[in-house]
C-alpha positions as CSV (number, residue, x, y, z in Angstrom):
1,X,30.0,53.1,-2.3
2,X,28.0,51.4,0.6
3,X,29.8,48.4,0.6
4,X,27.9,46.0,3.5
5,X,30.9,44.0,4.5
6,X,33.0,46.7,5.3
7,X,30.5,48.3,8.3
8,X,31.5,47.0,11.3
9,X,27.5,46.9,12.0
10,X,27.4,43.5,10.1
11,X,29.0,40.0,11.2
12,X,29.8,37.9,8.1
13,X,28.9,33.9,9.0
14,X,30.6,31.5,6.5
15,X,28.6,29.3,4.9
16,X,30.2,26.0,6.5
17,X,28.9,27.4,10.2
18,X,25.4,26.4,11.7
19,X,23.2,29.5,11.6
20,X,23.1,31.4,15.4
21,X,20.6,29.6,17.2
22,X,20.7,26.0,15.8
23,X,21.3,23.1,17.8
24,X,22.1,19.3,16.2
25,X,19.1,17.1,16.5
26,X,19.5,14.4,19.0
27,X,19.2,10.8,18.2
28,X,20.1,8.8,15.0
29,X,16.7,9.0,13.6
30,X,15.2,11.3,11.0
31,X,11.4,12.2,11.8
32,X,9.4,9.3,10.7
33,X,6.8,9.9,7.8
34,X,4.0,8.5,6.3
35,X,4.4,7.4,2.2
36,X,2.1,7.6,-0.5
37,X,1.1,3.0,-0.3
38,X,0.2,4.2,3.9
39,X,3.3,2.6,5.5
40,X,5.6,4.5,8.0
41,X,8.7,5.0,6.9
42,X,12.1,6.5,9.0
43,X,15.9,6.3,8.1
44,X,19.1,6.9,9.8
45,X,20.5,10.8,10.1
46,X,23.9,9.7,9.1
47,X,25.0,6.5,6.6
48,X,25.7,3.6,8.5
49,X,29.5,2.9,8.3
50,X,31.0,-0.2,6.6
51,X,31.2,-2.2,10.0
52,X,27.7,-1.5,11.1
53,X,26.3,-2.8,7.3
54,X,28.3,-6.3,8.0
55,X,26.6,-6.4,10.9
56,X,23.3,-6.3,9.7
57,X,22.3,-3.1,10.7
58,X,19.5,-1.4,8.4
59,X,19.6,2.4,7.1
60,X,15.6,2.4,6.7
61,X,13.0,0.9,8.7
62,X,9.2,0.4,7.1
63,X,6.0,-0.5,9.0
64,X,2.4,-1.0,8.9
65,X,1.9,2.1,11.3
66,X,3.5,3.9,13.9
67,X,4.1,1.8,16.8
68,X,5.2,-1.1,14.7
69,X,8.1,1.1,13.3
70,X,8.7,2.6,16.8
71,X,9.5,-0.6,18.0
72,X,12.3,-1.8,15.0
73,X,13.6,1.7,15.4
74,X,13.8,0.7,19.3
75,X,15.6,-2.9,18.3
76,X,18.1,-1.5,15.8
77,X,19.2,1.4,18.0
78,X,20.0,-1.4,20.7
79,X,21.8,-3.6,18.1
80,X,23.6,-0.5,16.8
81,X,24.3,-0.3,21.0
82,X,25.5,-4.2,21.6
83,X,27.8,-3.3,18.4
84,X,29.4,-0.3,19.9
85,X,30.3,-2.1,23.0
86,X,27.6,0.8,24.7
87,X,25.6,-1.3,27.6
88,X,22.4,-2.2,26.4
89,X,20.8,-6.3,26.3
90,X,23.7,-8.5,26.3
91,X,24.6,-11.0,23.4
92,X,26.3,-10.6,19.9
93,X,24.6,-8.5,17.2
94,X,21.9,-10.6,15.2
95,X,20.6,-12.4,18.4
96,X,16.9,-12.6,19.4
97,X,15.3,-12.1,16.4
98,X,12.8,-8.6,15.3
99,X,10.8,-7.1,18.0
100,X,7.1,-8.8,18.9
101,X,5.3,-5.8,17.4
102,X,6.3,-7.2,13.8
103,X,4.5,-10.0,14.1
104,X,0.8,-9.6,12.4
């Protein structure tokens, strides 16, 4: 029979490998979207690990519109920075309160 794995034509790719071509997205952000009650919504790529949850760090971020979640994306990627020990604005995680584009 014409058995396709044994022509030497055809590369097998395991399952576990990224297809040819594919590059990891940058960033720890997922693309934000829009739900059905017309906030904007985004959360985290990855799970936050168990020392960036004590720390206050949030998974999803929900806004009014898009610049407003823009800007807590902005203030929790430099809180998940300070926590790291990455340079970024000085002071302990928790500090300064959210972004001015919160308020109303």
């Amino acid at each position: 029979m014409n058995n396709p794995e044994k022509r030497p034509q055809f590369v097998r790719i395991d399952h576990r490998e990224p297809l040819p071509g594919y590059r990891e997205p940058e960033g720890r952000w997922l693309q934000p979207y829009i739900t059905l009650d017309r906030t904007w919504k985004c959360c985290l790529r990855r799970p936050l690990t168990h020392e960036q949850e004590r720390a206050g760090l949030l998974y999803v971020v929900v806004a009014l519109d898009l610049p407003r979640l823009k800007a807590l994306m902005e203030h929790e990627d430099d809180k998940a920075a300070r926590l790291a020990g990455r340079p970024g604005d000085d002071g302990p995680v928790g500090e300064g309160g959210p972004p001015e584009a919160t308020a109303p």
